[in-house]
PQR file of N, CA, C, O and H, with PARSE charges and radii, in Angstrom:
ATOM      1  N   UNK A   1      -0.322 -27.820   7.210 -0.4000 1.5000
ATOM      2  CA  UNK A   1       0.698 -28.440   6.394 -0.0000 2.0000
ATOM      3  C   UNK A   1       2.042 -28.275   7.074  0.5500 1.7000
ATOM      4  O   UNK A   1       2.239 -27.275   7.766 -0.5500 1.4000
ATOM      5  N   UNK A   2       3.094 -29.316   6.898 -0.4000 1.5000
ATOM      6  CA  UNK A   2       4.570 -28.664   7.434 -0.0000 2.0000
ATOM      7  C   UNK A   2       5.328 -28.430   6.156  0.5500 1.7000
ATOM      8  O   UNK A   2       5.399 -29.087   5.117 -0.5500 1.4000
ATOM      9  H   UNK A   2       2.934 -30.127   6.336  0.4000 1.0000
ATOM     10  N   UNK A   3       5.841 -27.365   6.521 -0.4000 1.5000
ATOM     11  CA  UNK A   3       6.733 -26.782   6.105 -0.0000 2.0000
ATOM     12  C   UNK A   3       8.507 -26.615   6.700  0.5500 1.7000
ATOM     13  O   UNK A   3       8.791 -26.821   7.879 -0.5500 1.4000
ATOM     14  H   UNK A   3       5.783 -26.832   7.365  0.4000 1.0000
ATOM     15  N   UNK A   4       9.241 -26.335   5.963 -0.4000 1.5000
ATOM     16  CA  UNK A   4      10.731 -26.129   6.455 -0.0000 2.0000
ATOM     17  C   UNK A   4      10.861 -24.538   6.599  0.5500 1.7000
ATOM     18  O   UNK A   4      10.965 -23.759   5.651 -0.5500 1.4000
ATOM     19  H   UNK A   4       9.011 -26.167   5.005  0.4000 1.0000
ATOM     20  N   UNK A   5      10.840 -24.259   7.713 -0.4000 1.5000
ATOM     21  CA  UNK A   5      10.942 -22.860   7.726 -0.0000 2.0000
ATOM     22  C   UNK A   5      12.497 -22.395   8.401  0.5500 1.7000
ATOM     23  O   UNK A   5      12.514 -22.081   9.592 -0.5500 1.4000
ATOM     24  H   UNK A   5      10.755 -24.891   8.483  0.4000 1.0000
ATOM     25  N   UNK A   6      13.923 -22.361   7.519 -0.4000 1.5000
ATOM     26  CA  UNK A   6      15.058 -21.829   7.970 -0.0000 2.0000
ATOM     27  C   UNK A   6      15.424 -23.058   9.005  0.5500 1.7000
ATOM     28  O   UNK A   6      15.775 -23.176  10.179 -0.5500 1.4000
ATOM     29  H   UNK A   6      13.910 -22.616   6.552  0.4000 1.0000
ATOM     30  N   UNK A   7      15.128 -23.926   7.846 -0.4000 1.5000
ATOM     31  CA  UNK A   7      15.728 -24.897   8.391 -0.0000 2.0000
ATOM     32  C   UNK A   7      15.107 -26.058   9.861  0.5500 1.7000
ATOM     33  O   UNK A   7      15.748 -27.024  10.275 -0.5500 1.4000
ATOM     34  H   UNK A   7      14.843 -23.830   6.892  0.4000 1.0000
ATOM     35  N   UNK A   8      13.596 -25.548  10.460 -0.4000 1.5000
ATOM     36  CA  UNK A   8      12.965 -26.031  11.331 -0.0000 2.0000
ATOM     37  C   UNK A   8      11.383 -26.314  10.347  0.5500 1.7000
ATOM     38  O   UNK A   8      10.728 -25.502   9.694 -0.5500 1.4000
ATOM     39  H   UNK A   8      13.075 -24.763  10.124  0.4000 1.0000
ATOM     40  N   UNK A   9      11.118 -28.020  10.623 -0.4000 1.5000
ATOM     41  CA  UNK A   9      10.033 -27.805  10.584 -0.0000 2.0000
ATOM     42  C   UNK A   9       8.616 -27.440  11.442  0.5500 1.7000
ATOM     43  O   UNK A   9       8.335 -27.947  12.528 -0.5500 1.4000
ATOM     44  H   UNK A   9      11.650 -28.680  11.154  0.4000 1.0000
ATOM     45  N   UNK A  10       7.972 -26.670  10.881 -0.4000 1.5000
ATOM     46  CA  UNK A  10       7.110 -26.416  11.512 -0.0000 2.0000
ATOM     47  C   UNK A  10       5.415 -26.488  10.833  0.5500 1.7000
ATOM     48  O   UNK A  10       5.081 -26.231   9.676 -0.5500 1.4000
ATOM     49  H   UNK A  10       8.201 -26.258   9.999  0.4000 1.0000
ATOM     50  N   UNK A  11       4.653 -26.867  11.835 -0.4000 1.5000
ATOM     51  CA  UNK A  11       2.843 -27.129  11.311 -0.0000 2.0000
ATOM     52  C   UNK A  11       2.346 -25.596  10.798  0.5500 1.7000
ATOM     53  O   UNK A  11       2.388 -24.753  11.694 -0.5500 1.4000
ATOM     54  H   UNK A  11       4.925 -27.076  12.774  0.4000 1.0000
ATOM     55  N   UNK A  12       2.014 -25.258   9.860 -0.4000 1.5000
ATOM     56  CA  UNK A  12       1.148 -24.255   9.151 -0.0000 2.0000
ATOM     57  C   UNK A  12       0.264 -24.481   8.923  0.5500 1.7000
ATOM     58  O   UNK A  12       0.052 -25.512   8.284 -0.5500 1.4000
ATOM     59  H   UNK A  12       1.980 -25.943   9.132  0.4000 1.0000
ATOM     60  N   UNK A  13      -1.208 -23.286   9.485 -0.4000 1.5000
ATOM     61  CA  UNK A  13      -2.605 -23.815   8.983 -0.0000 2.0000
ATOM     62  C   UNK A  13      -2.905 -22.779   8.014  0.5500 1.7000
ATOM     63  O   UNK A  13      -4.103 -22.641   7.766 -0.5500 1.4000
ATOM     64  H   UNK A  13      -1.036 -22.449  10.004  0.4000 1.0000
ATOM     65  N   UNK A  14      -2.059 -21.990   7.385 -0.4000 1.5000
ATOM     66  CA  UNK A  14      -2.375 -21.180   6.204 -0.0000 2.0000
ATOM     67  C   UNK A  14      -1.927 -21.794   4.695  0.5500 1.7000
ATOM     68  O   UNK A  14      -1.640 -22.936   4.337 -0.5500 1.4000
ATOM     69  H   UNK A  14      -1.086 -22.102   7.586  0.4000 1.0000
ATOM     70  N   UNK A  15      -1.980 -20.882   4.188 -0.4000 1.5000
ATOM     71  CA  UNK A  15      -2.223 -20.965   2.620 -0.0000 2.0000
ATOM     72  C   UNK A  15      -0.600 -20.400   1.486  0.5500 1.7000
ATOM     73  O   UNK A  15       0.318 -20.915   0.848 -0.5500 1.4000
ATOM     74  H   UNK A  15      -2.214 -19.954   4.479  0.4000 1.0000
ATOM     75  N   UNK A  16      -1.048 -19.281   1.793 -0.4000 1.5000
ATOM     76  CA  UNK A  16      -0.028 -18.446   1.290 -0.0000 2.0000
ATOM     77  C   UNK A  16       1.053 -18.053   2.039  0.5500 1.7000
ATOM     78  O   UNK A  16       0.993 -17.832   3.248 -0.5500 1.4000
ATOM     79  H   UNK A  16      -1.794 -18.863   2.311  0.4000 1.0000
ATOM     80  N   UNK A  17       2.545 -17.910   1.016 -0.4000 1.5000
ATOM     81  CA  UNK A  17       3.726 -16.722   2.049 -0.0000 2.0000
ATOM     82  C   UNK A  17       3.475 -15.652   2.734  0.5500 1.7000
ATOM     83  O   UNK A  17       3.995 -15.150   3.731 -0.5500 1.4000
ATOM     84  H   UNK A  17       2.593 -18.090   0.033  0.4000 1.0000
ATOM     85  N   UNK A  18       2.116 -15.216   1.686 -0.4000 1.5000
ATOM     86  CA  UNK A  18       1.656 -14.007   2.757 -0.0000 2.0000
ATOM     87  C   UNK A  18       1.540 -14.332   4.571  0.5500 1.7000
ATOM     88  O   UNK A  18       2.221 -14.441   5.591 -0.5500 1.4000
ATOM     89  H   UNK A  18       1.694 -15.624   0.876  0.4000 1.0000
ATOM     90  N   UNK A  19       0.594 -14.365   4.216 -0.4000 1.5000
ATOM     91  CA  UNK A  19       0.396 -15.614   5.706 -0.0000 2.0000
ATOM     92  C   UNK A  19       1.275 -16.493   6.431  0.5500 1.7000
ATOM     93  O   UNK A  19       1.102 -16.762   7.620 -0.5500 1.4000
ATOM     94  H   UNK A  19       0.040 -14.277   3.388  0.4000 1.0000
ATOM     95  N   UNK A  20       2.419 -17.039   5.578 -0.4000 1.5000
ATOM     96  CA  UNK A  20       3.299 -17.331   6.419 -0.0000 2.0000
ATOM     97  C   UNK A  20       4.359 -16.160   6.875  0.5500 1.7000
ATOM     98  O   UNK A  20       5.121 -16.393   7.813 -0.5500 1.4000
ATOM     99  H   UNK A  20       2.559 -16.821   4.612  0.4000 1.0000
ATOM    100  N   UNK A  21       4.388 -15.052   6.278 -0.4000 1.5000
ATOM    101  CA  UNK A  21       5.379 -14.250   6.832 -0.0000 2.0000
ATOM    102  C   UNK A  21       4.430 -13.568   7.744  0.5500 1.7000
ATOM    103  O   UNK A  21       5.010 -12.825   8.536 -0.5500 1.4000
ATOM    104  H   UNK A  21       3.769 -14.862   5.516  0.4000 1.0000
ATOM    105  N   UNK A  22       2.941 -13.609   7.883 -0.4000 1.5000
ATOM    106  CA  UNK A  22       2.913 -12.805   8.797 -0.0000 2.0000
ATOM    107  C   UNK A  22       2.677 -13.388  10.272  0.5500 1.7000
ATOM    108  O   UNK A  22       2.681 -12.714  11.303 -0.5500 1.4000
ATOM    109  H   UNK A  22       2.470 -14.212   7.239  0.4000 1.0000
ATOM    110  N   UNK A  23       2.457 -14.859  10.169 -0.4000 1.5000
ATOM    111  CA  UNK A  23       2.864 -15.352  11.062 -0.0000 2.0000
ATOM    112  C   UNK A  23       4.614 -15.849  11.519  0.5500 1.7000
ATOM    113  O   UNK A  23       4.861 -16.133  12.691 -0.5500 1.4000
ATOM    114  H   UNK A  23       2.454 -15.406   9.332  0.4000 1.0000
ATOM    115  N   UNK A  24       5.201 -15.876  10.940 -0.4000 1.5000
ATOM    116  CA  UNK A  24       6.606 -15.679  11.328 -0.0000 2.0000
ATOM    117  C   UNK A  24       6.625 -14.421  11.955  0.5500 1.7000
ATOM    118  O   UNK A  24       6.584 -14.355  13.184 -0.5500 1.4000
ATOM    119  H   UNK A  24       5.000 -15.646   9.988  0.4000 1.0000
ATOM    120  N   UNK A  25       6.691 -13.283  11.157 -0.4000 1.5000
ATOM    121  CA  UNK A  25       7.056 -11.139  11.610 -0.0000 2.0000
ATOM    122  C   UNK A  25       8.388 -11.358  12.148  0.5500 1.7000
ATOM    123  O   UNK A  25       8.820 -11.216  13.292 -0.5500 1.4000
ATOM    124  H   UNK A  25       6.725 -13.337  10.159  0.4000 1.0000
ATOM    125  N   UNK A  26       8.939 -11.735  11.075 -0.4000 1.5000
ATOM    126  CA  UNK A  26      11.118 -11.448  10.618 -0.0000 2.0000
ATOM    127  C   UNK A  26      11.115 -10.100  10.380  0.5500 1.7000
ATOM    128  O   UNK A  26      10.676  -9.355   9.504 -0.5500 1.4000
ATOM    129  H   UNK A  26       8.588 -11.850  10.146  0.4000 1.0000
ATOM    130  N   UNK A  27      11.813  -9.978  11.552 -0.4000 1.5000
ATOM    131  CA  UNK A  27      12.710  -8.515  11.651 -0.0000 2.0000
ATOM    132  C   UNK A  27      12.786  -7.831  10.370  0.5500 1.7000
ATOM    133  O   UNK A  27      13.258  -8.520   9.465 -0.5500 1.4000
ATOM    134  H   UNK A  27      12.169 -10.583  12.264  0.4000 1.0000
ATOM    135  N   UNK A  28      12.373  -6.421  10.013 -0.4000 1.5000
ATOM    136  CA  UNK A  28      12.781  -5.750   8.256 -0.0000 2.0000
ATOM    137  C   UNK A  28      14.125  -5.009   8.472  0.5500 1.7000
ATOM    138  O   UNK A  28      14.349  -4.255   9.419 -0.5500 1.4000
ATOM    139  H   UNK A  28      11.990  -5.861  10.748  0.4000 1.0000
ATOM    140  N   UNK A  29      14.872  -5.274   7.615 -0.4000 1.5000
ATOM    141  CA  UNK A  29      14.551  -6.194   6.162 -0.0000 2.0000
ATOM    142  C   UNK A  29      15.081  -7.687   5.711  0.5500 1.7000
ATOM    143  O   UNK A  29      16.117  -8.309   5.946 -0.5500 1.4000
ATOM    144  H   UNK A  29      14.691  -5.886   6.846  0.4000 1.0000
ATOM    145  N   UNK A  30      14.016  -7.943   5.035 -0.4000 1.5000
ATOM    146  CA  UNK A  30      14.648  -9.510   4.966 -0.0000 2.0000
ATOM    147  C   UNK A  30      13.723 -10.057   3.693  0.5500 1.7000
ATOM    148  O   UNK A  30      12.631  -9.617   3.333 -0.5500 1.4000
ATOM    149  H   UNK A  30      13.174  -7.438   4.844  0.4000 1.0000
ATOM    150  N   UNK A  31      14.491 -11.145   3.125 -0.4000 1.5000
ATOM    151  CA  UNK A  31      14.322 -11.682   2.034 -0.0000 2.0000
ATOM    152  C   UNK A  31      13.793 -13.346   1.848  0.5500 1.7000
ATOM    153  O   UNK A  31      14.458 -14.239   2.373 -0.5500 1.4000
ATOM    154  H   UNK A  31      15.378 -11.503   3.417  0.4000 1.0000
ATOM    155  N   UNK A  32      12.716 -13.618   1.163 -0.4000 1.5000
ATOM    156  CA  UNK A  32      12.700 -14.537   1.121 -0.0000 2.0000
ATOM    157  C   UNK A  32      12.586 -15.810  -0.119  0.5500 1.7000
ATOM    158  O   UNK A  32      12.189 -15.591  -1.263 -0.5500 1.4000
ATOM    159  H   UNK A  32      12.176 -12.892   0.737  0.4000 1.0000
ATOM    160  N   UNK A  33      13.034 -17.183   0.409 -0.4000 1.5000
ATOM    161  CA  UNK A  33      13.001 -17.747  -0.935 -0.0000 2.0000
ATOM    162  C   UNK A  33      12.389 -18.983  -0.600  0.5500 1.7000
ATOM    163  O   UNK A  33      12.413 -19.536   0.500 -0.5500 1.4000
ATOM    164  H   UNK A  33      13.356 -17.361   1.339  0.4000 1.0000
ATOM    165  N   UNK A  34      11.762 -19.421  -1.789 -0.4000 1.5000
ATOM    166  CA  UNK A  34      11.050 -20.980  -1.484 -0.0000 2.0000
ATOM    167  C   UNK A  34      11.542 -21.909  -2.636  0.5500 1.7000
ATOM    168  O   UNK A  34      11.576 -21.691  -3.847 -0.5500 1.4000
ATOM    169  H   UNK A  34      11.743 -18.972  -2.682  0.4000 1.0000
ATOM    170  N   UNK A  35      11.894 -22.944  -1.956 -0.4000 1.5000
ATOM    171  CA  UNK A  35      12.787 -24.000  -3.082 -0.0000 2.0000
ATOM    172  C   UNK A  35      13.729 -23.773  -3.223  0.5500 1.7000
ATOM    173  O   UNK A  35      14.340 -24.604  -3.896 -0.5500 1.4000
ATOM    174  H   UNK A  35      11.866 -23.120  -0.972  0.4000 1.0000
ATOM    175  N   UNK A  36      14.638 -22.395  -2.669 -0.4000 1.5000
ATOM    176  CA  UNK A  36      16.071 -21.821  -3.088 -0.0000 2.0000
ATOM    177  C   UNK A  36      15.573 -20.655  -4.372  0.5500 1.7000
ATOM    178  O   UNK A  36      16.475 -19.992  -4.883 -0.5500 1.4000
ATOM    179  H   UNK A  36      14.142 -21.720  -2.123  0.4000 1.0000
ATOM    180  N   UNK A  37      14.101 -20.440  -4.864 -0.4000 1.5000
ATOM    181  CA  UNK A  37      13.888 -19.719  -5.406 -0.0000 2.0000
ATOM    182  C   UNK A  37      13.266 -18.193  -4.924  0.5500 1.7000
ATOM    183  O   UNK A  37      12.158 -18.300  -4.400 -0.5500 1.4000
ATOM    184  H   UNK A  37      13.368 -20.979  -4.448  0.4000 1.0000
ATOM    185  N   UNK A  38      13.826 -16.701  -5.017 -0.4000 1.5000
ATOM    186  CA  UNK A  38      13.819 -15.851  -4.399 -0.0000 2.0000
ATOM    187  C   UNK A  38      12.217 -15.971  -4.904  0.5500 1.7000
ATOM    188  O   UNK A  38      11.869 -16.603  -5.902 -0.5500 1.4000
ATOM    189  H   UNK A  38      14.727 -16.614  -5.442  0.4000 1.0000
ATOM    190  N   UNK A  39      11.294 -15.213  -3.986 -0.4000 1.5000
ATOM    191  CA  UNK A  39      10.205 -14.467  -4.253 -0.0000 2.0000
ATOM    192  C   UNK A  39       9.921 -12.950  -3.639  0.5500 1.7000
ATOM    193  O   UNK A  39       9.795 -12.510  -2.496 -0.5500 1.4000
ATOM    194  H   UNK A  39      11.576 -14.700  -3.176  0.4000 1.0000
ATOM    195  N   UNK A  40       9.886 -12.438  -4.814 -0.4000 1.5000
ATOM    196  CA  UNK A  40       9.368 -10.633  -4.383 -0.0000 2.0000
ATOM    197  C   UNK A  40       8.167 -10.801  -4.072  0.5500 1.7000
ATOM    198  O   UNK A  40       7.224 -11.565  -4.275 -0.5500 1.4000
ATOM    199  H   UNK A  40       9.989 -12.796  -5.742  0.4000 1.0000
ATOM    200  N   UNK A  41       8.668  -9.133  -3.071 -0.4000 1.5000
ATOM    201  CA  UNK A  41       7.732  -9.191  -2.188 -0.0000 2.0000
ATOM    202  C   UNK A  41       5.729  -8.771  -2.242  0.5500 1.7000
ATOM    203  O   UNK A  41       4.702  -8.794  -1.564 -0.5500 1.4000
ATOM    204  H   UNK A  41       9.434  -8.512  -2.906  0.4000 1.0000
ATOM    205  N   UNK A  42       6.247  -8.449  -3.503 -0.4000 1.5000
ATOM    206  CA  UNK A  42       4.851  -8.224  -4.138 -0.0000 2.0000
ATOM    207  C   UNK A  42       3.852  -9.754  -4.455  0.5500 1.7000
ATOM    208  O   UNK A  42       2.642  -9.851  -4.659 -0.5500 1.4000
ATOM    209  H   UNK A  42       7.081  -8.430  -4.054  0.4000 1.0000
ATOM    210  N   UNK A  43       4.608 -10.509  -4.410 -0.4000 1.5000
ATOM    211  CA  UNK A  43       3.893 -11.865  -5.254 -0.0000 2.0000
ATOM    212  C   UNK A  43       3.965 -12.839  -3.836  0.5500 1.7000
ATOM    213  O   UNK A  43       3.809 -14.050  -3.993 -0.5500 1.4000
ATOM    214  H   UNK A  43       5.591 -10.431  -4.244  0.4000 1.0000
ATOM    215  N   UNK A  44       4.210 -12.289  -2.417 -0.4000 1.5000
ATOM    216  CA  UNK A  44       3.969 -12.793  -1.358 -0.0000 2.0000
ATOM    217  C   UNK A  44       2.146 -13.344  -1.229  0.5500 1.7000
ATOM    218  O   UNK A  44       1.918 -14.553  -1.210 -0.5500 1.4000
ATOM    219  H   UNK A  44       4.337 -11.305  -2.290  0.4000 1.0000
ATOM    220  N   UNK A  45       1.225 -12.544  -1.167 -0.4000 1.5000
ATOM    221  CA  UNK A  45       0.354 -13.152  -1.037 -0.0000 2.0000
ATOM    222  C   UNK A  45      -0.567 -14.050  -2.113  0.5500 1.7000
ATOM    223  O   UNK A  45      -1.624 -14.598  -1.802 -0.5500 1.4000
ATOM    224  H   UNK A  45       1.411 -11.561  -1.182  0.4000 1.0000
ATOM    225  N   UNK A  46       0.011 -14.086  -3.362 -0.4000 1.5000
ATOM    226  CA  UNK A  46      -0.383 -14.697  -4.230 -0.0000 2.0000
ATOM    227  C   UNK A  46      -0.014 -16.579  -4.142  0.5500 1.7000
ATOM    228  O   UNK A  46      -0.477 -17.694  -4.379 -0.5500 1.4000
ATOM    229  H   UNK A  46       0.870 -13.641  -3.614  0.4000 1.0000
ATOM    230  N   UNK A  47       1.149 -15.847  -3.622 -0.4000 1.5000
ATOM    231  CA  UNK A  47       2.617 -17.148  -3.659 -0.0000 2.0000
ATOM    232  C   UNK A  47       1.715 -18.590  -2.812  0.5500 1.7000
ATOM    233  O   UNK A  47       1.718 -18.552  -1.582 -0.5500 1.4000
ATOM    234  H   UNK A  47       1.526 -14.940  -3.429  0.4000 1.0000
ATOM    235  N   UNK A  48       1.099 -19.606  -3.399 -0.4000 1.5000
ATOM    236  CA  UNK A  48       0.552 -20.750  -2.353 -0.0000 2.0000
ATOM    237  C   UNK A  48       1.140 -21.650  -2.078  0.5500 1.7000
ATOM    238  O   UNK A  48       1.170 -22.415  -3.042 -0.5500 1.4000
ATOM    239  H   UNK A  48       1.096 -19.637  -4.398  0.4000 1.0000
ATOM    240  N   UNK A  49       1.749 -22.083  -1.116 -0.4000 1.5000
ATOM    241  CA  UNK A  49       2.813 -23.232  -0.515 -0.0000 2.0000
ATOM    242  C   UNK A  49       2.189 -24.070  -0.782  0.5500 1.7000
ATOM    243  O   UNK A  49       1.039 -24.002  -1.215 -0.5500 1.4000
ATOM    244  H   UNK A  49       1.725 -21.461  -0.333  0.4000 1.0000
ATOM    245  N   UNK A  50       3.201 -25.610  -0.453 -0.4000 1.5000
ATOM    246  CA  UNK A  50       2.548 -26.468  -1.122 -0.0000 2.0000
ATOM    247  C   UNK A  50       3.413 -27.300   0.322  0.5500 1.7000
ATOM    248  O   UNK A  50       4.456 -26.860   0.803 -0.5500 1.4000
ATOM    249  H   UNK A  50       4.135 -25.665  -0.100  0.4000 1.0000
ATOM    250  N   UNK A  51       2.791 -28.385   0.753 -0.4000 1.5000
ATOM    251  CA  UNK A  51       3.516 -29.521   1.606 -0.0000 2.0000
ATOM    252  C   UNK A  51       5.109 -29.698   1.666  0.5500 1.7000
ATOM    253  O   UNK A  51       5.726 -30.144   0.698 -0.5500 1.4000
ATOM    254  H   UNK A  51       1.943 -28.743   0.362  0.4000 1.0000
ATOM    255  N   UNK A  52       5.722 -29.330   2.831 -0.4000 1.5000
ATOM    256  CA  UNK A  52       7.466 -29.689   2.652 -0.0000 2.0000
ATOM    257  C   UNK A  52       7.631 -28.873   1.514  0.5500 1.7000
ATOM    258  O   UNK A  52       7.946 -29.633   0.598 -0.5500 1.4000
ATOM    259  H   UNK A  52       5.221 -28.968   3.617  0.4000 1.0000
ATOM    260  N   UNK A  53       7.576 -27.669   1.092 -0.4000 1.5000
ATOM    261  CA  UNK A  53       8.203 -26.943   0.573 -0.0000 2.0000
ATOM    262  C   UNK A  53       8.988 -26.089   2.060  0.5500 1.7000
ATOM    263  O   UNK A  53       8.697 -25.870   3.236 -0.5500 1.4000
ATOM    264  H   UNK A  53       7.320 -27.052   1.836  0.4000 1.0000
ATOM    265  N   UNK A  54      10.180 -25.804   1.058 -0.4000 1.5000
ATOM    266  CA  UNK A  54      11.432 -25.246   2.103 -0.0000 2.0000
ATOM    267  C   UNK A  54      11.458 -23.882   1.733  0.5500 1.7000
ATOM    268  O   UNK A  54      11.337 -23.489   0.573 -0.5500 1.4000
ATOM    269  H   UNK A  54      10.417 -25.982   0.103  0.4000 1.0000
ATOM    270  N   UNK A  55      11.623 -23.121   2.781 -0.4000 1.5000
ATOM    271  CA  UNK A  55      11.293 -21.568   3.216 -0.0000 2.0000
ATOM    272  C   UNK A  55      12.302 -21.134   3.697  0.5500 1.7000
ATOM    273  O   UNK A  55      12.594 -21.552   4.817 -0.5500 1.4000
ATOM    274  H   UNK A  55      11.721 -23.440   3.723  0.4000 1.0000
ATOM    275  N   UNK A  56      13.026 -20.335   3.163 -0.4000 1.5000
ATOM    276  CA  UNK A  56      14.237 -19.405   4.055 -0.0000 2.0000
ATOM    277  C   UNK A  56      13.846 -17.601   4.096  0.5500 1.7000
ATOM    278  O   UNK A  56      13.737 -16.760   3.203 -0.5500 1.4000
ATOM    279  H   UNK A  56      12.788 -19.996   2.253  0.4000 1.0000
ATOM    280  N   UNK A  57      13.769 -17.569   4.980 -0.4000 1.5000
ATOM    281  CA  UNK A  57      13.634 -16.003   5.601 -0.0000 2.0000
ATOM    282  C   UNK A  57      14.867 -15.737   6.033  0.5500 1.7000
ATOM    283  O   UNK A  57      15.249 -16.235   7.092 -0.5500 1.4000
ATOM    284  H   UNK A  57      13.857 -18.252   5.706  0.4000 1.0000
ATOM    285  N   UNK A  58      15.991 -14.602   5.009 -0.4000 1.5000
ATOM    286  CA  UNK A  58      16.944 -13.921   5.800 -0.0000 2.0000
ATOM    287  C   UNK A  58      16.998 -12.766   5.761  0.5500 1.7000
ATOM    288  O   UNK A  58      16.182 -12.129   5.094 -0.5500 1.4000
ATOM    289  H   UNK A  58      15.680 -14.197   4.149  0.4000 1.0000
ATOM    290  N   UNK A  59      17.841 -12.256   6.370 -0.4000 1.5000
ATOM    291  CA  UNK A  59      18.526 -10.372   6.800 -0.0000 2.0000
ATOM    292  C   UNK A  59      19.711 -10.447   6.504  0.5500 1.7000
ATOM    293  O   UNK A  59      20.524 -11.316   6.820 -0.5500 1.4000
ATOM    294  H   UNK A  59      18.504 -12.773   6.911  0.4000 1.0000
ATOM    295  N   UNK A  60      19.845  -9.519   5.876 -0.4000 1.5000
ATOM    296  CA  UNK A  60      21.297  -8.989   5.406 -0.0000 2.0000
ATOM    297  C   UNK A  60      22.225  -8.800   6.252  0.5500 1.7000
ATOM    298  O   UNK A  60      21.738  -8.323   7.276 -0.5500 1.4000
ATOM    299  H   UNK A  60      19.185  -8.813   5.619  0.4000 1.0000
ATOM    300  N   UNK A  61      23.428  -8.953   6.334 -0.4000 1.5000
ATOM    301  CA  UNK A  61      24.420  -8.911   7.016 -0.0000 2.0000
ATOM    302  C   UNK A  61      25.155  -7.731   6.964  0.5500 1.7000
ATOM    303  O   UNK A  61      25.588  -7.257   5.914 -0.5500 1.4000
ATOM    304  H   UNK A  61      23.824  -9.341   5.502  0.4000 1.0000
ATOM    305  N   UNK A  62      25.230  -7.491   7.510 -0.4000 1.5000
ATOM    306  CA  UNK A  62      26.397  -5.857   7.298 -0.0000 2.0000
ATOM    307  C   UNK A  62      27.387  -5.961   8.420  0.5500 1.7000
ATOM    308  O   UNK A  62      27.026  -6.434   9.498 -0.5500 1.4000
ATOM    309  H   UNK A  62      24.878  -7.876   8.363  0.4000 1.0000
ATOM    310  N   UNK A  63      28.324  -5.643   8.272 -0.4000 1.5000
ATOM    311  CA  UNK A  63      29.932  -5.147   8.275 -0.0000 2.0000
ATOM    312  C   UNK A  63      30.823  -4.756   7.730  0.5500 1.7000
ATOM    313  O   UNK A  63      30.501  -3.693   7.197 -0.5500 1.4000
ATOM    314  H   UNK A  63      28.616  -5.258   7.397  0.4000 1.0000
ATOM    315  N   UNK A  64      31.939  -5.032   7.512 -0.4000 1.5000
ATOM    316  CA  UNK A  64      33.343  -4.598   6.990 -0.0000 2.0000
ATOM    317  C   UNK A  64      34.570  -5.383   7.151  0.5500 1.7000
ATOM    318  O   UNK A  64      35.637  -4.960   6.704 -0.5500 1.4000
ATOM    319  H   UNK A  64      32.200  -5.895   7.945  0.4000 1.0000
TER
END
């Protein structure tokens, strides 16, 4: 399926966020949301994508 992953699409032959984060492996820690909707990280492998759904994987920013 493609997906928008941070803004690139890309071909996915999995199922779940699980699976897509572990084929991504974004630097920890980092957060993610699908649709602009956050999902914890517990409900990652439950979570089943669906076609052109949009995926943002970020990391917190730190400074001052």
């Amino acid at each position: 399926m493609k997906l928008c992953v941070n803004d690139e699409v890309i071909e996915f032959a999995g199922r779940t966020l699980g699976e897509l984060v572990v084929h991504i492996n974004p630097e920890t820690p980092f957060a993610v949301a699908v649709n602009t909707a956050f999902v914890a990280r517990k409900e990652y492998d439950g979570y089943v994508l669906q076609e052109q759904d949009k995926v943002d994987i970020v990391s917190p920013v730190v400074g001052g």
